[in-house]
DRENPA-448888 format. One record per residue: residue in three letters; y, x, z of N, C-alpha, C in turn. Coordinates in Angstrom, 3 decimals, decimal comma. Example, Ala and Ser with C-alpha at 12.3 -4.5 7.8 and 13.67 -1.06 7.14 Angstrom:
REM DRENPA-448888
<pt aa="Ala" n_v="-5,690" n_u="13,190" n_w="7,800" ca_v="-4,500" ca_u="12,300" ca_w="7,800" c_v="-3,300" c_u="13,200" c_w="7,800"/>
<pt aa="Ser" n_v="-2,250" n_u="12,850" n_w="7,080" ca_v="-1,060" ca_u="13,670" ca_w="7,140" c_v="0,030" c_u="12,900" c_w="7,870"/>
REM end
This chain:
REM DRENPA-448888
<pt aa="Unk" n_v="-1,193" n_u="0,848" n_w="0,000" ca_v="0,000" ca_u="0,000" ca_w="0,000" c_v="1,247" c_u="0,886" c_w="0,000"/>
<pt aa="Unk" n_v="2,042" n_u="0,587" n_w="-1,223" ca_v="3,084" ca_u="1,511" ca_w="-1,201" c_v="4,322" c_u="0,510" c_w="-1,305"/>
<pt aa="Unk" n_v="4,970" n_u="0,947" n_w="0,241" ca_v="6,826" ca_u="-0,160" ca_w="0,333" c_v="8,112" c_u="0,892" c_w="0,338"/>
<pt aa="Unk" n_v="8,823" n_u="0,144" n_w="-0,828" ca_v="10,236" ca_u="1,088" ca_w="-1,201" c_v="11,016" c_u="0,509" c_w="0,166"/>
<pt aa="Unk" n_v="11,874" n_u="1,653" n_w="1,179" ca_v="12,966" ca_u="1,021" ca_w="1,743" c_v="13,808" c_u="1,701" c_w="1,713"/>
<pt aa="Unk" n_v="15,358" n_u="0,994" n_w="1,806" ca_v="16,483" ca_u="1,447" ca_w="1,199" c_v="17,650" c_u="0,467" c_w="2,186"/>
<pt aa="Unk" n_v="18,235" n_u="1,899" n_w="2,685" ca_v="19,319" ca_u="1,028" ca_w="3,070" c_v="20,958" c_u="0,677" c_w="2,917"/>
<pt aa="Unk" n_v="21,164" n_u="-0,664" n_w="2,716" ca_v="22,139" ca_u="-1,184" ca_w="2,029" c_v="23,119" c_u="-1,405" c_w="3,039"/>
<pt aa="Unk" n_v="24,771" n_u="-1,165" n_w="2,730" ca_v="25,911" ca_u="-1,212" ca_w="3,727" c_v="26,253" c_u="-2,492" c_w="4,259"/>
<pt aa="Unk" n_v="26,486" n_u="-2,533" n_w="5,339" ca_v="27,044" ca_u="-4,484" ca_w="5,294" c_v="28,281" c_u="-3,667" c_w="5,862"/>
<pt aa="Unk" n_v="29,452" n_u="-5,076" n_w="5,129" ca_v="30,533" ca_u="-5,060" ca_w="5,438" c_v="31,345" c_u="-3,630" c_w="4,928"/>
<pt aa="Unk" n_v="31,097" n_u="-3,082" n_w="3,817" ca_v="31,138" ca_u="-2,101" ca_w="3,160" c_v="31,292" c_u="-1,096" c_w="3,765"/>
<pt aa="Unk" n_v="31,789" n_u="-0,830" n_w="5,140" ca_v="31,602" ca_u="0,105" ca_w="6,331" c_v="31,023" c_u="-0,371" c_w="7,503"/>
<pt aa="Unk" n_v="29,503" n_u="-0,344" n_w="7,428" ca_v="29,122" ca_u="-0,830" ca_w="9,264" c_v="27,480" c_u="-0,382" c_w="9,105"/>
<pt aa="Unk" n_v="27,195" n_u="-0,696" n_w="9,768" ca_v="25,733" ca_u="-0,320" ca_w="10,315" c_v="24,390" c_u="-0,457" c_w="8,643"/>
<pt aa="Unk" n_v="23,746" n_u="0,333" n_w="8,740" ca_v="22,824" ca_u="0,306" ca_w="8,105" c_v="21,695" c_u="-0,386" c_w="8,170"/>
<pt aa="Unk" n_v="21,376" n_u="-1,334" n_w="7,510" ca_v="19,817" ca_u="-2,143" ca_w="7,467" c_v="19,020" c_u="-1,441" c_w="7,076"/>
<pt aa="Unk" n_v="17,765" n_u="-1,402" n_w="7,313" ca_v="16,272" ca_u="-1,041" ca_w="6,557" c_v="15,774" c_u="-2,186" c_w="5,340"/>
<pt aa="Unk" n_v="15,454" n_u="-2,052" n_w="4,103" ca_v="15,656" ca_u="-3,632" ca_w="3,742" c_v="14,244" c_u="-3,106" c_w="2,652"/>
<pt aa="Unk" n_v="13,488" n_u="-3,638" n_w="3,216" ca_v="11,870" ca_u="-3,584" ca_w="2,235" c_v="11,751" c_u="-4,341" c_w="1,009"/>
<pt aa="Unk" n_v="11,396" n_u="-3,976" n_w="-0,044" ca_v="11,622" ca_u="-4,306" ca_w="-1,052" c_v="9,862" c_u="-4,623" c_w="-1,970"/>
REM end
């Protein structure tokens, strides 16, 4: 099992999500 994760900005400056794809 192979999962891409990538993390995307919220609020164009703030904390980083993990976001599985």
């Amino acid at each position: 099992m192979s999962r891409e994760m990538y993390y995307e900005p919220i609020n164009n400056s703030g904390p980083y999500l993990p976001i599985q794809i």
